[in-house]
N, C-alpha and C positions, 0 to 999 in steps of 0.2 A: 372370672373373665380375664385379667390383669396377666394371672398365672400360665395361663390358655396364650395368650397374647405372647409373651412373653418367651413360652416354649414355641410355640411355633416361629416367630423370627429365629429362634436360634437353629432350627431346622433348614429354612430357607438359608441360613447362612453357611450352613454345613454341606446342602446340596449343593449349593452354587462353587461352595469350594470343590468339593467335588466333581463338577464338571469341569473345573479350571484345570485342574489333576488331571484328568482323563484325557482332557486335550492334548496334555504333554506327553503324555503316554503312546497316545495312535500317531508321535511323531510331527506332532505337529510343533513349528515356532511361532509363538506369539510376541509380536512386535508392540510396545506400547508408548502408544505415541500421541504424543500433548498438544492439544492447539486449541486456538482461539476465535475458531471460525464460528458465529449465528446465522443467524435467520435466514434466506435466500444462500447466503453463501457457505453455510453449514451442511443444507439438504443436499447442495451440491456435490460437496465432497465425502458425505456420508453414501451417495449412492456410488462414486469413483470406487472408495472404498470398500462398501459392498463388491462390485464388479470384481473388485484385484484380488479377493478372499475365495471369488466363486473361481476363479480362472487361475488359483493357486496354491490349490490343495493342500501345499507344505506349508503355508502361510498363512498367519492370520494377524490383520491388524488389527491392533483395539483401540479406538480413539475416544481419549477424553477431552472433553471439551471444557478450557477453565474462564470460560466467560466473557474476558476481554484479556487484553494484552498486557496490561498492568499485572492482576492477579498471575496469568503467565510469568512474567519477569519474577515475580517474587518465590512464586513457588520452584521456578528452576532454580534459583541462588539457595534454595532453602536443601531443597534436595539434593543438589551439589556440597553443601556442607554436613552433610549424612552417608551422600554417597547411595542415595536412590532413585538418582535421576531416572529420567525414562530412556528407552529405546533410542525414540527421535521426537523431535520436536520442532515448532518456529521458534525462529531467533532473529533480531534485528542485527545488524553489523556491531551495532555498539557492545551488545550484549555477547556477542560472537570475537569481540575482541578482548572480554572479560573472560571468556570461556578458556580462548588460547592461553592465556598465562596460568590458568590454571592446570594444564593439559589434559583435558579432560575428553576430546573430541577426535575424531579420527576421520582425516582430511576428506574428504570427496576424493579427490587425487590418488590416494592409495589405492580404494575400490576399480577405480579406473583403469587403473596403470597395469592389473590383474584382472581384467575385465576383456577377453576376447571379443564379446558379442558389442563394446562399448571403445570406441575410437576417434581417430582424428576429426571424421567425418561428421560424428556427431557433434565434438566440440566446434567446428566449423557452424553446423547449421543452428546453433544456439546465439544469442544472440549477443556482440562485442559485451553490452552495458552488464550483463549478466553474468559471465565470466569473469569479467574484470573485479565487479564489487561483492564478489565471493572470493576473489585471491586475496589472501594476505602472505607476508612476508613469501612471496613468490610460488605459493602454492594454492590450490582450488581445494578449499575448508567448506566451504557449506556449498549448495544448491539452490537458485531460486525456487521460490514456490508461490507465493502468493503475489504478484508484482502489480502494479498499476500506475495509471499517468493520469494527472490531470489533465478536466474537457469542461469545453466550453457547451453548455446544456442551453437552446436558447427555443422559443414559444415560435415555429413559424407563422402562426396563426395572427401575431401582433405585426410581425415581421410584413407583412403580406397587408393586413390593415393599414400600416402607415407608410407603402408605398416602396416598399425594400424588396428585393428579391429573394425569398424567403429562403431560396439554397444557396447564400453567398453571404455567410453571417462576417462578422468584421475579424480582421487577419493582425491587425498591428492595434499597439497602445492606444493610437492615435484615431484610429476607426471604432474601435470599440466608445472610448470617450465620447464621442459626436454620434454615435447610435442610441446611448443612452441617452445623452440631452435632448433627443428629438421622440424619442419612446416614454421618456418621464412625462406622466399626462393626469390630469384632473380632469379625469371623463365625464363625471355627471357634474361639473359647474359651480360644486359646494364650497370653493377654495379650499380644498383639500387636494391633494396628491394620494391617487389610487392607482396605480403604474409605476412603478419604478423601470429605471430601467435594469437597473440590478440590485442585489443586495449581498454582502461583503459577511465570511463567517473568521475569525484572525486565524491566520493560520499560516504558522511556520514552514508549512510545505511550498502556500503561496508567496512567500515571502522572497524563498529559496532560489523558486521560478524566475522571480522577477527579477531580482539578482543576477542571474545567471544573464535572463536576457537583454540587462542594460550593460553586460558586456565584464560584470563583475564574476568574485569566485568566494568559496566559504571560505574556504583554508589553501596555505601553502600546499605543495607538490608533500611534503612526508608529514602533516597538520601536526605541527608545529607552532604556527603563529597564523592568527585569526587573520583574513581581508576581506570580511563582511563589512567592516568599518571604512566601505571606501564611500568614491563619488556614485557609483552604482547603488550601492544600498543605500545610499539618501535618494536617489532614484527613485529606486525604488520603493521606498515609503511612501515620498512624496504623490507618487501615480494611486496610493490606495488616499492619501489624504484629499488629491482633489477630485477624487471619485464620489468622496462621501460628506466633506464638507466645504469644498470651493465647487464644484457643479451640483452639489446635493442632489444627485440623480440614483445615486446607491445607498442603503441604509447597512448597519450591523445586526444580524442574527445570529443568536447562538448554535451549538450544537445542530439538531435538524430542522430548525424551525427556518432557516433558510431553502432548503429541500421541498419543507410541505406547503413555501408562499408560492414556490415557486410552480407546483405542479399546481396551485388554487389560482394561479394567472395573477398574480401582484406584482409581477415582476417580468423583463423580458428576456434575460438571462441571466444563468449561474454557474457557476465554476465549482466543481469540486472532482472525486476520486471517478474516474472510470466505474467502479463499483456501483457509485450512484445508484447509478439507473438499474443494476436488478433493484435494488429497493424502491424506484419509482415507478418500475414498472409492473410489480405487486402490489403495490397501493391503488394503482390506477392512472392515467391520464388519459384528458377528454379531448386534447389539442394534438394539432399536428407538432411533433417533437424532434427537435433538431440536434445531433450532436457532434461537437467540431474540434479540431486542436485549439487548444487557446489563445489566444491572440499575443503576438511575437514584438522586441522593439528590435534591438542592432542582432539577435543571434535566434536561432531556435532551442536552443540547447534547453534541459528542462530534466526535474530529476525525478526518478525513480523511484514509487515506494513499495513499503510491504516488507514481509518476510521472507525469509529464505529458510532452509531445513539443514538440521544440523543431527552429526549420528554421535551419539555418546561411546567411549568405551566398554564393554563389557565382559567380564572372563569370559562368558559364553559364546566365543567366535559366529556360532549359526544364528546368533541376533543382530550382529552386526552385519553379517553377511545377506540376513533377510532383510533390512529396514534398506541399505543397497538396493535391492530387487523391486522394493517398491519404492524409492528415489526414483531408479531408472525409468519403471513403467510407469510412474504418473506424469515425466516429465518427457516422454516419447511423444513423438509427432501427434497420433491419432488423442492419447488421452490430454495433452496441453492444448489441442485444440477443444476437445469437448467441455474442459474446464474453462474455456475461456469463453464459448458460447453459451455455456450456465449462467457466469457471474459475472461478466464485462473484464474481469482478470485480463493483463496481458498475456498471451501465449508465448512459451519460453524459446519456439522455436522458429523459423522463418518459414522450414515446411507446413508447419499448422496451415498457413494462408489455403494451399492445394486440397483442404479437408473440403469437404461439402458444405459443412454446416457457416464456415467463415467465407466461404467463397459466396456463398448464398447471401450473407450480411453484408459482405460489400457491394454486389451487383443492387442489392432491392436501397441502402443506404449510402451511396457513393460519396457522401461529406465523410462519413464515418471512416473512411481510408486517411483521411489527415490526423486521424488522433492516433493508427495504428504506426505508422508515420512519422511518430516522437519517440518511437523505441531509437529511429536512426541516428538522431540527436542527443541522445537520452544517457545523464551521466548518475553518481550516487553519492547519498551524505558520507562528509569525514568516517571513516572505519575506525572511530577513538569511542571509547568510554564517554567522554567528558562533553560529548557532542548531543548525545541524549537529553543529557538535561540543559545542556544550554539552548536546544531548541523550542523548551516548555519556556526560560526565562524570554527568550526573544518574544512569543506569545505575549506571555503577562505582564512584561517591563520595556519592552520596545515598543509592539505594534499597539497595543491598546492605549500606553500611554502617549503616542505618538499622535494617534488620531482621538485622543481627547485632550491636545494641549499641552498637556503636562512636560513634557519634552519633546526638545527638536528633534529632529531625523540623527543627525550627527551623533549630538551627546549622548542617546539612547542607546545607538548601537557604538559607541565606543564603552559604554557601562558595559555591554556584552561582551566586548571582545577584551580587556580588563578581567571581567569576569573566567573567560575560559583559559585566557592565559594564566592565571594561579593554580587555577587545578590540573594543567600540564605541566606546571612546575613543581606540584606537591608530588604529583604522580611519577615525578622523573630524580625524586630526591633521593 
């Protein structure tokens, strides 16, 4: 039986080659192309996908999927030192600025610039933030693709119970704070707190936010030298410390266990990715659900996350030229809107809105226009290497130990910005 086993895996591996062969033969290109998308936002892109295979006969993509973003990064550096990268792939900037020194990549810009069917017009209707944190050294290297903003997720149902107007969640630092103090409740009388008003997951996105909107910046104009270490980013700290242990109205959850208190009614609002909510809204929710731009102090400004898509070199022109063709059509009006109505993704371009299926979201969700709204404001992290990881240290060495004591707001984030300053320096030697 072993034997039987044995032979026939090798069959199935021969046919499958086989048809890979055959592929190449009836002229067909196959583009192979890496990413990181799951669950909700996986199915979404595998049906896209589907769609640009049926509607392009000379083209077929093949997507693997490497789990999460991590395992990505590693395997693209891996394959980069062999020389068998894929096609195309997500890339974060940071990673996207490891790539360029290696020159391994070939600009967006070129495609373009040779591209009849692709013009000023469309660089127009896409949107400033996106264009910009895909330029480097003055040319457009990658493409958005996966983008999203933080939103304020909040229970109108609690909203509405204690006397609030359940479509006017709070706009400023200062509203929000005072909604929570008066939403944190010990409903059944046990001296216990079963209500929060929110609950806090640490996170250097949020961190970024808040920064930005007490008027502060991460890095100089050519990031160079860190100004996260200012009066802002003690601010900034400050506003998650008395959220959590001077009003004790919000608690700490990890990973998604903030998500799933928050659709079980623990809590009256949370803050995380736009994305969210397709995951919440596959799981389920029983209340009326609110969703809003987050709440602002001196500026709206607010950054940007997610990946972008990056085309690798390859002697075979017609792969480079196909993984192009499907850049362009997934990030064309009609398919950035239907990607964006799948998975709460931002839509890449300003025509999306004119689609049916977005125009439809905002007439039946009219709050939901302030989160679309912070694309207008909406800037992106340092384009360095060295910003990657100092965003994981800000997490683990600033904000945790910030709101457990251990260090002040100040001293915290002047260890961080110490910190990135030497490995700009090692990097520039």
């Amino acid at each position: 039986m072993k034997k039987i086993f044995i032979l026939f895996f090798i069959i199935c591996i021969v046919i499958l080659g086989c048809g890979k062969k055959e592929a190449v033969k009836s002229g067909v290109t196959e583009v192979i192309f890496w990413q990181a998308m799951g669950g909700p936002l996986g199915d979404a892109l595998e049906s896209l996908i589907t769609e640009f295979n049926k509607t392009h006969p000379k083209i077929h993509v093949t997507s693997i999927n490497m789990g999460n973003y991590t395992a990505l990064s590693q395997k693209l550096m891996a394959s980069l030192q062999t020389g068998n990268q894929p096609d195309l792939a997500q890339a974060y900037e940071a990673w996207i600025a490891n790539m360029m020194e290696g020159d391994v990549l070939v600009p967006m810009q070129d495609f373009i610039d040779a591209d009849p069917e692709f013009g000023q017009e469309d660089l127009n209707d896409i949107y400033p933030v996106f264009i910009n944190s895909n330029t480097m050294n003055g040319k457009l290297i990658s493409f958005p693709f996966n983008k999203s903003v933080r939103v304020q997720y909040y229970n109108k149902d609690i909203l509405f119970q204690h006397g609030y107007d359940q479509n006017k969640p709070p706009k400023t630092w200062d509203d929000f704070r005072e909604y929570c103090k008066n939403l944190t409740k010990d409903l059944d009388g046990d001296g216990k707190i079963d209500q929060y008003g929110t609950t806090v997951k640490i996170s250097a996105w949020q961190f970024e936010n808040l920064l930005l909107q007490a008027g502060g910046e991460i890095m100089n104009e050519d990031n160079t030298e860190p100004l996260f270490n200012s009066k802002a980013g003690v601010q900034a700290l400050e506003y998650l410390v008395n959220i959590l242990n001077v009003d004790k109205t919000g608690y700490l959850s990890p990973g998604y266990e903030g998500q799933k208190d928050f659709t079980a009614r623990k809590c009256a609002f949370y803050e995380d990715s736009s994305v969210s909510l397709a995951y919440m809204l596959r799981t389920g929710i029983d209340f009326d659900l609110g969703v809003s731009a987050i709440p602002v102090k001196d500026t709206k400004k607010n950054i940007i996350s997610g990946t972008n898509v990056v085309i690798f070199k390859k002697e075979d022109k017609k792969k480079e030229q196909a993984a192009w063709e499907f850049v362009k059509w997934f990030t064309d009006t009609a398919q950035t809107a239907k990607w964006s109505e799948l998975t709460y993704y931002m839509p890449v371009r300003k025509s999306a809105f004119q689609e049916e299926a977005l125009k439809k979201r905002l007439e039946s969700n009219p709050e939901i226009a302030s989160v679309y709204d912070q694309l207008n404001y909406a800037t992106f992290e340092p384009q360095i290497s060295e910003w990657f990881e100092t965003r994981k240290y800000i997490e683990d060495h600033v904000i945790e130990k910030v709101i457990w004591g251990i260090l002040s707001p100040k001293e915290a984030l002047d260890n961080a910005a110490e910190m990135i300053k030497k490995k700009i320096a090692e990097r520039e030697k």
